[in-house]
C-alpha positions as CSV (number, residue, x, y, z in Angstrom):
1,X,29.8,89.6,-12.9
2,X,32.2,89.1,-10.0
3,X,32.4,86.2,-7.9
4,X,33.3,86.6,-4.3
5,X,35.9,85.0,-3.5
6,X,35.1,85.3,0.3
7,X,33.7,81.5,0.7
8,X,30.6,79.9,1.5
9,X,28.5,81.2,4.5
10,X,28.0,79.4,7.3
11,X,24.4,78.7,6.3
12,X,25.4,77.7,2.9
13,X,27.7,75.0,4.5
14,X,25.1,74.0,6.7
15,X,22.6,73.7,3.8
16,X,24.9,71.8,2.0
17,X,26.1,69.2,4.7
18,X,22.5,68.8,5.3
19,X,22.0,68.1,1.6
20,X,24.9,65.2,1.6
21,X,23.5,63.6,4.8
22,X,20.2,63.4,2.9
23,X,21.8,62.1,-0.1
24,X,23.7,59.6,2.3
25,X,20.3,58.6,3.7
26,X,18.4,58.3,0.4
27,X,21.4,56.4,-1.0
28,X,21.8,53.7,1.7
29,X,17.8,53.1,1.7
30,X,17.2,52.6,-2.0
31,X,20.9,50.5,-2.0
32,X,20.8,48.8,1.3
33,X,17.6,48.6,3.0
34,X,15.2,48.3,0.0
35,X,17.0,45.4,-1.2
36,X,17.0,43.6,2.0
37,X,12.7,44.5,2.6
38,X,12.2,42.9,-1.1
39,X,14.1,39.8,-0.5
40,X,12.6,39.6,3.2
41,X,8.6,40.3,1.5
42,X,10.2,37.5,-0.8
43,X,11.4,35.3,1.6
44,X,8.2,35.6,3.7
45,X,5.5,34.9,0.7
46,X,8.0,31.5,0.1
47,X,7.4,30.9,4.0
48,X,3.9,31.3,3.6
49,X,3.6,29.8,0.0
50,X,5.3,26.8,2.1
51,X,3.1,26.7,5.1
52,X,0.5,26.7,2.7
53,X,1.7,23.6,1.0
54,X,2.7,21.7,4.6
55,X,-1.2,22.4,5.5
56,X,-2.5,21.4,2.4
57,X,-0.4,18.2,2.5
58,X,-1.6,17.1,6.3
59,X,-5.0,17.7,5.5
60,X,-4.3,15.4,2.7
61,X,-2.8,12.6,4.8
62,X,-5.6,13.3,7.2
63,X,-8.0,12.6,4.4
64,X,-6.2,9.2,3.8
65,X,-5.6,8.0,6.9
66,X,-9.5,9.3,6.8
67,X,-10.0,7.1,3.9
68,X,-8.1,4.5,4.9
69,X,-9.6,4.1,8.4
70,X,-13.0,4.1,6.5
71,X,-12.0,1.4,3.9
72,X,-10.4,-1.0,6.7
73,X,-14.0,-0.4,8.3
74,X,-16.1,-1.1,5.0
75,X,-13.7,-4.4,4.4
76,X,-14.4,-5.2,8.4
77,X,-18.5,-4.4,7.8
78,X,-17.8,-6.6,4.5
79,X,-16.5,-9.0,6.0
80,X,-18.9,-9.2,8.9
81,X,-21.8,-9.4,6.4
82,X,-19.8,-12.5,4.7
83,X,-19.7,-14.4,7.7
84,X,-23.4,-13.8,8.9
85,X,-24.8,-14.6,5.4
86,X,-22.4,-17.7,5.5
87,X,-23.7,-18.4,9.0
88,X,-27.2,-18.3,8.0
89,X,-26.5,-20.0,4.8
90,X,-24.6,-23.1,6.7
91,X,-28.0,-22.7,9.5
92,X,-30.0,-23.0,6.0
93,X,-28.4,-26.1,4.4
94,X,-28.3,-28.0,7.8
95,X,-32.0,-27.7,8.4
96,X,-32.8,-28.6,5.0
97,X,-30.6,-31.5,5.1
98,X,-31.6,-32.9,8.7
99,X,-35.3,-32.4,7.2
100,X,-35.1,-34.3,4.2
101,X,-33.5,-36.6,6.4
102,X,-36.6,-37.2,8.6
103,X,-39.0,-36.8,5.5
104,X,-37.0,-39.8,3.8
105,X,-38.3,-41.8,7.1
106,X,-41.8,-40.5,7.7
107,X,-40.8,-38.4,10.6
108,X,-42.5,-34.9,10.7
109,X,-40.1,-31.9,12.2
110,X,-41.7,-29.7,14.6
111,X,-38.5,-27.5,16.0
112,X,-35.2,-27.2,15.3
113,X,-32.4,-25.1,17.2
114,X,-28.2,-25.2,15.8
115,X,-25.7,-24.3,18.3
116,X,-22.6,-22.0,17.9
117,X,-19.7,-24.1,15.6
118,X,-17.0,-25.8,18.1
119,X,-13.4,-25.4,16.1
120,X,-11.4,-28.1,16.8
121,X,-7.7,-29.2,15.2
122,X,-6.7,-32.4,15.6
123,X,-4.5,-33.4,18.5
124,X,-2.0,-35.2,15.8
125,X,-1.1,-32.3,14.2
126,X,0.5,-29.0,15.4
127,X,-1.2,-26.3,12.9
128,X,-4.0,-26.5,11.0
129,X,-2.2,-23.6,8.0
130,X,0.2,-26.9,7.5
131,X,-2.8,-29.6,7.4
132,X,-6.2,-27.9,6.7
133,X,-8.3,-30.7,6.5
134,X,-6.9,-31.4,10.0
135,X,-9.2,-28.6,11.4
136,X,-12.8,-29.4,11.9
137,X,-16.1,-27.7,13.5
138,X,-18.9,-29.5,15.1
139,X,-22.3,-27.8,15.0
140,X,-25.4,-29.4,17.1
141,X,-28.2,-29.4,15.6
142,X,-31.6,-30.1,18.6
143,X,-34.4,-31.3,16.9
144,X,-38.0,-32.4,17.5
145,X,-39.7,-34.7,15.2
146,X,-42.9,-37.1,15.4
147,X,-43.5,-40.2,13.8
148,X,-43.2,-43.9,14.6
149,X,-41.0,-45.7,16.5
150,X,-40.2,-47.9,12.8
151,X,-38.9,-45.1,11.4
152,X,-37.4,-43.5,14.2
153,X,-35.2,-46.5,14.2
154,X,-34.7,-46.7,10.3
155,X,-33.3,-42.8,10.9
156,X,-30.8,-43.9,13.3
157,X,-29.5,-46.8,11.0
158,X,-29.3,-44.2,7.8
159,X,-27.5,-41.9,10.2
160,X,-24.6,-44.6,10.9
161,X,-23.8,-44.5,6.9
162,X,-23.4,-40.6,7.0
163,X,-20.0,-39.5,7.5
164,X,-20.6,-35.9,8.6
165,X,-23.7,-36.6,10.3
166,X,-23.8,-38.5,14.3
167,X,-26.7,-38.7,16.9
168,X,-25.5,-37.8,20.3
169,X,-28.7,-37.8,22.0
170,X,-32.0,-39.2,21.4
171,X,-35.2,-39.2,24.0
172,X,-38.8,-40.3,23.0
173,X,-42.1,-40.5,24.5
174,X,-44.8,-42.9,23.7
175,X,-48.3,-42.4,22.8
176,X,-50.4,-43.2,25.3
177,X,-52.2,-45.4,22.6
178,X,-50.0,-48.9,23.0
179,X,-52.0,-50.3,19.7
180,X,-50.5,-47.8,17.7
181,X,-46.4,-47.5,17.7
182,X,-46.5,-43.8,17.4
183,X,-44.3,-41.7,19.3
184,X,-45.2,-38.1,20.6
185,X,-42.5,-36.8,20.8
186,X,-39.0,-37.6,19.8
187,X,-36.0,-34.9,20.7
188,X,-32.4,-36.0,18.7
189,X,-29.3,-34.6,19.1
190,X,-27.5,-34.1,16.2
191,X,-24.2,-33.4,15.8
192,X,-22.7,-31.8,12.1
193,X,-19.1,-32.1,11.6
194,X,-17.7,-29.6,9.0
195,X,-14.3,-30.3,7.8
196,X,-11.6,-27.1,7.2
């Protein structure tokens, strides 16, 4: 076998410079490029695994500020239903009081009607969080009774002995019967003091 010593033909060169740029090409994809699309695929799923986490954590705080708007509301509703039941509780005790009151004395209730609680502090002191006791509410308390005039007047006595307890007003109408002392109608003002 002889070899020819004559040298590569032009298309052989070209084949072969075409083969080297291919090679160059393959080479700087798989050592250059490839690398860099992994870590960029990697660098995007950490973006979105990221993202991800940021949403998950808003809707989170959403939630609380969610639940924490709803439990200052349910201590607000809570509160609200406290205050009423105390309310009607307080309306409760006075009207039993001021009618065992007039029972004690033979007068017979007919109506009663309470007015909203006046806060007051007294003048003396500057706050009432130093001196509690120096805060007080009045409550009046309208009510119509019948009876005699006797014991309309023994009521207004017993009334003087009771520290919480004060008539403000008191109107009465006679009977047109003048044998009998009994009144028709007798309207008293109460008023209720309530200390702190």
């Amino acid at each position: 076998m002889q070899i020819d010593k004559k040298g590569l033909t032009k298309r052989e060169k070209r084949l072969i410079l075409l083969l080297i740029i291919l090679s160059l090409v393959v080479g700087t994809l798989n050592l250059i490029i490839m690398p860099l699309v992994d870590r960029l695929t990697e660098k995007s799923e950490e973006f979105y695994a990221l993202d991800f986490e940021r949403m998950r954590v808003t809707l989170a705080m959403n939630s609380e500020s969610n639940d924490r708007k709803r439990h200052a509301d349910a201590i607000q509703k809570y509160e609200q239903i406290q205050s009423d039941y105390l309310s009607e509780t307080q309306t409760n005790e006075i009207g039993r009081i001021l009618n065992e009151l007039c029972a004690a004395h033979n007068l017979r209730p007919t109506a009663l009607s309470l007015s909203d609680c006046r806060d007051y502090l007294d003048p003396d002191i500057e706050s009432a969080d130093e001196y509690p006791s120096a805060a007080f509410s009045i409550i009046s308390a309208d009510m119509t009774v019948s009876g005699k005039y006797s014991d309309l007047k023994s009521l207004l006595d017993a009334v003087k002995d009771i520290p919480y307890l004060r008539v403000s007003n008191c109107s009465f109408s006679l009977n047109s019967d003048t044998t009998n002392e009994y009144l028709d109608i007798i309207s008293i003002t109460f008023e209720i003091t309530l200390l702190g």
